[in-house]
C-alpha positions as CSV (number, residue, x, y, z in Angstrom):
1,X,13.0,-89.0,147.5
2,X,12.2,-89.6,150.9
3,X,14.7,-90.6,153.5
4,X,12.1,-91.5,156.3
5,X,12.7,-88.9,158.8
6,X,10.5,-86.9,157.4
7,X,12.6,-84.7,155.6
8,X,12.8,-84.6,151.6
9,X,15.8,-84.8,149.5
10,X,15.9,-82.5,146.3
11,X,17.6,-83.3,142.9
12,X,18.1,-79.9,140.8
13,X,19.2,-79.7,137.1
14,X,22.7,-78.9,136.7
15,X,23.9,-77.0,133.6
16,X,27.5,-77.9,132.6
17,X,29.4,-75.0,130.6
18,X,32.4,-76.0,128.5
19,X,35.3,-73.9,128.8
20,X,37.7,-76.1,127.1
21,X,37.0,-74.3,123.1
22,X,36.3,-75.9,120.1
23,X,39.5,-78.2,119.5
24,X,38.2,-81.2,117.7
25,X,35.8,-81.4,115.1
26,X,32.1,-81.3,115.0
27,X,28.7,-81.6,112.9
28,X,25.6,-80.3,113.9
29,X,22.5,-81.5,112.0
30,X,18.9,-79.8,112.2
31,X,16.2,-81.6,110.1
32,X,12.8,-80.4,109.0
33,X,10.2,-82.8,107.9
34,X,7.8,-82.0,104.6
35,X,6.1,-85.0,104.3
36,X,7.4,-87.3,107.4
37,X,6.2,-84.9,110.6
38,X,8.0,-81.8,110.3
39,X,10.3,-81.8,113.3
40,X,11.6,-85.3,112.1
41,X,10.6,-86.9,115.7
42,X,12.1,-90.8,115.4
43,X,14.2,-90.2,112.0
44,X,17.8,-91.4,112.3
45,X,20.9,-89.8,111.1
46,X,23.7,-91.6,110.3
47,X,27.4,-89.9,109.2
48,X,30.2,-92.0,108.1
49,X,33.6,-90.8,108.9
50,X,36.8,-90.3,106.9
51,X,38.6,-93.0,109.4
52,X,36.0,-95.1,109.0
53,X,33.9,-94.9,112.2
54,X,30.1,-94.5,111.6
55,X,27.6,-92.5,114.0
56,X,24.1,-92.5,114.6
57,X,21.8,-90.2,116.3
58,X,17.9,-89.9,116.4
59,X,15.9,-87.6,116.6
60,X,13.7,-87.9,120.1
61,X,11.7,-85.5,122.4
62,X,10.9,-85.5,126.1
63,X,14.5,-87.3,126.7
64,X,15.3,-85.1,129.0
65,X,14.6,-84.7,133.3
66,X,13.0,-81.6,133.6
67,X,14.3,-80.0,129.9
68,X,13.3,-80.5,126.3
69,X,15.7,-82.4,124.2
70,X,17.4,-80.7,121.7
71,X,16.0,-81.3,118.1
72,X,19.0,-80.7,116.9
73,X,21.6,-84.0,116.0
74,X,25.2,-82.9,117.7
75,X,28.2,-85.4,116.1
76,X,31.6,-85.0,117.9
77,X,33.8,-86.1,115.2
78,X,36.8,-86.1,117.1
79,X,40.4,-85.9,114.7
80,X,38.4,-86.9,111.8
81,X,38.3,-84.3,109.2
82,X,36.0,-85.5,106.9
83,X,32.6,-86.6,106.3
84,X,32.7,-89.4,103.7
85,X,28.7,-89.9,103.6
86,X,25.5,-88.4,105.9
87,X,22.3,-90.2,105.5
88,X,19.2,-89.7,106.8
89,X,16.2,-92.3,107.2
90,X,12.8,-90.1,107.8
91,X,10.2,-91.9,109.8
92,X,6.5,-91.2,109.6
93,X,4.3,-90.4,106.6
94,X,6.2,-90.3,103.2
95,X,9.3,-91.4,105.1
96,X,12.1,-91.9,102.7
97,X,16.1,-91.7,102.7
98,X,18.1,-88.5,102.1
99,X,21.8,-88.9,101.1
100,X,24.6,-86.3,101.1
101,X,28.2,-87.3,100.0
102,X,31.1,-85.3,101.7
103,X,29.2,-82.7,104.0
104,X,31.1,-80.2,105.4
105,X,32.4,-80.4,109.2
106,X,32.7,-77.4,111.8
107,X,28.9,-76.3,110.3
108,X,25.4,-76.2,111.5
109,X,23.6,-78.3,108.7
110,X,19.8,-78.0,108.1
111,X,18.2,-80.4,106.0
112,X,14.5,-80.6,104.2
113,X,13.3,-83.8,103.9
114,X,13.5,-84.8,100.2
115,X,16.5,-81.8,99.4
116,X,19.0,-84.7,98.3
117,X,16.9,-86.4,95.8
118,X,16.2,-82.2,94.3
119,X,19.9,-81.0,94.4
120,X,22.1,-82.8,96.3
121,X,22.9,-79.8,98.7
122,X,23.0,-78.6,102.1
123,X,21.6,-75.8,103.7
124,X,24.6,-74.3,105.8
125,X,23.4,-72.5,109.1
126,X,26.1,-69.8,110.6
127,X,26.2,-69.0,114.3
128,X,25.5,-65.1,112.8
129,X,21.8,-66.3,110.9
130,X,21.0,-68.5,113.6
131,X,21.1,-65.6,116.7
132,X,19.1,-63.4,113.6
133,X,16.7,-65.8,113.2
134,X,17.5,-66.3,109.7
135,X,17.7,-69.3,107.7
């Protein structure tokens, strides 16, 4: 920006740190496309709560001033302690719908595009694999 004496202000990125713990619930939800493109750019996620409040996150990139968005889907859930119903709506090539009935919460959840229409199941991600590298 310029003030018009000549001098330039400057806007830095500011990282936040949360201090305050883990005291609500949470769902974390990491998608990888097979036929749709394969980091799910533009597919919706939608998770239907146990008190009947419903969420929805995309999946987008270059969100962010001066960062990358994270690809990753973060849902707060609050008090709720249950997911009644997590859908997902793929967008590109062979986009389709993906359906999981009561996900678990507190859990880093990676889903293949097409996995609920296979077995029904989740792919659970913990903090220990994901620092390893290991899926």
């Amino acid at each position: 920006m310029n003030n018009n004496p000549g001098i330039h202000d400057t806007v830095a990125p500011v990282l936040y740190r949360n201090d305050v713990g883990d005291r609500q619930n949470w769902v974390e939800v990491e998608l990888v496309g097979t036929t749709a493109n394969r980091d799910a750019v533009g597919s919706e996620v939608r998770v239907q709560l146990s008190n009947g409040i419903t969420m929805l996150r995309h999946v987008m990139i270059g969100s962010g001033y001066a960062s990358q968005s994270s690809l990753r889907l973060h849902f707060g859930i609050g008090e709720a302690d249950a997911i009644t119903k997590l859908t997902v709506n793929w967008k590109g090539p062979g986009a389709g719908e993906d359906v999981f009935e009561d996900p678990p919460v507190n859990r880093i959840l990676k889903i293949v595009q097409g996995e609920s229409n296979q077995t029904g199941k989740l792919s659970l991600v913990t903090p220990r694999q994901e620092a390893a590298g290991i899926e």
